[in-house]
N, C-alpha and C positions, 0 to 999 in steps of 0.2 A: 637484567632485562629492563627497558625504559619502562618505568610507569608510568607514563603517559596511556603508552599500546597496552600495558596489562591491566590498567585499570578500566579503558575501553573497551577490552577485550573478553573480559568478565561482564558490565554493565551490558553490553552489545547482548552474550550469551542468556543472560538470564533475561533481559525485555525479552529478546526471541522468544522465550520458553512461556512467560509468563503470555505473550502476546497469544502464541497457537496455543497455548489450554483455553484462554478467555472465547477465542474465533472457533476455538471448534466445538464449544458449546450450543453454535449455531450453525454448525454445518458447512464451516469456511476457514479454511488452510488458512496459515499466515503468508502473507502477502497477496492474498485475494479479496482484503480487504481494500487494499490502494486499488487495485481495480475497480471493483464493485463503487468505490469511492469516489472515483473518475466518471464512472458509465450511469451515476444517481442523477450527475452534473450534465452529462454531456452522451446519452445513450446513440446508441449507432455508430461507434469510431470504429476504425480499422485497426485491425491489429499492431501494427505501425506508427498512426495517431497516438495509440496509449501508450506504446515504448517512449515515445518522443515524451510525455505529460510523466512519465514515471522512470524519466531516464536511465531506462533498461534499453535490452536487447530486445528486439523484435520476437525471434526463438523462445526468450522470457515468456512474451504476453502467450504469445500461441498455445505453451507448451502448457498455462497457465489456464488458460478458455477453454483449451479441451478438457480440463480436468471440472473446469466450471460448467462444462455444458452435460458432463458426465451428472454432476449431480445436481442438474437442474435449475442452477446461477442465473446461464446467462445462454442463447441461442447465434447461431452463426447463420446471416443470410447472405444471397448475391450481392451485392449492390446494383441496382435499378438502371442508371445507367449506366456503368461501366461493369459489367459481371465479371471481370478478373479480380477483381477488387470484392473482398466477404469483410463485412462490418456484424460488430458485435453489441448483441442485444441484449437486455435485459429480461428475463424470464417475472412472472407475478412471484414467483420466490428470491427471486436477486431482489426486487423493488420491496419485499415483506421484512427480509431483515435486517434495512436502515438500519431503525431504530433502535435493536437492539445491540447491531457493530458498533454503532455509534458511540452506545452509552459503555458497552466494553472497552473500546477507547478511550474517554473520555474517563469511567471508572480505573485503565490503570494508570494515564498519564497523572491522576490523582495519587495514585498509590505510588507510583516512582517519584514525585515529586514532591511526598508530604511533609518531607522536612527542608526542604528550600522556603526562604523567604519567597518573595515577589519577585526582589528582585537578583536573588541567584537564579529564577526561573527565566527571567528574562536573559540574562546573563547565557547562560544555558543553552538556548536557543538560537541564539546569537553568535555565541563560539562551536557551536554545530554548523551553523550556515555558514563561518567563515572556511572549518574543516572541511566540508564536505565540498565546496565551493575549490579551495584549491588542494584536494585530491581526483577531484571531477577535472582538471584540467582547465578551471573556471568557468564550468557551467553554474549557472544562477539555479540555486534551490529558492522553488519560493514555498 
């Protein structure tokens, strides 16, 4: 097997794992954090807006906000003028726990990274953005 894909493929596994025990200590699945993450910055998108921002699938975000609306995340309204159009809101409990997804983030990208120098981290990030970049079909990750 290339190690490349197996050592990826392992690394990939265990962030997952490590990321959803971290998030659901706060009552948020993994990957409802890059929402929530999007909608701190930029509340009111449509479900389709945040695909586009977290180059997913539309079906992604939806299938994603309903489970966020389930427990309280984030609310679904008309849009005002155009009512075919429902944009996604933030509830006083999506907006409560910034600060501590934040620092759960921030606490494991510490802990997966504590033995890279500076500048394997930089490194690191870099050779992400080139991969993801041309298996995205070169869409830009910023």
């Amino acid at each position: 097997m290339n190690e490349l894909l197996t050592l990826f493929t392992r690394a990939s596994k265990l962030m997952r794992g490590a990321a959803d025990e971290a998030m659901s200590r706060h009552g948020v699945r993994v990957g409802q954090n890059m929402v929530l993450e999007v909608l701190w910055d930029s509340d009111g998108l449509t479900p389709g807006e945040l695909a586009d921002l977290l180059h997913v699938s539309t079906p992604t975000v939806v299938k994603s906000a309903t489970r966020m609306e389930a427990t309280g995340l984030v609310v679904r309204r008309r849009d005002e003028v155009d009512r075919r159009l429902v944009r996604l809101f933030l509830t006083d409990r999506g907006r409560s726990v910034r600060t501590d997804i934040e620092a759960a983030r921030d606490e494991l990208e510490r802990r997966a990274t504590a033995s890279l120098t500076d500048a394997e981290r930089r490194h690191l990030v870099s050779a992400l953005r080139k991969i993801i970049a041309e298996m995205a079909d070169g869409i830009p990750m910023e």
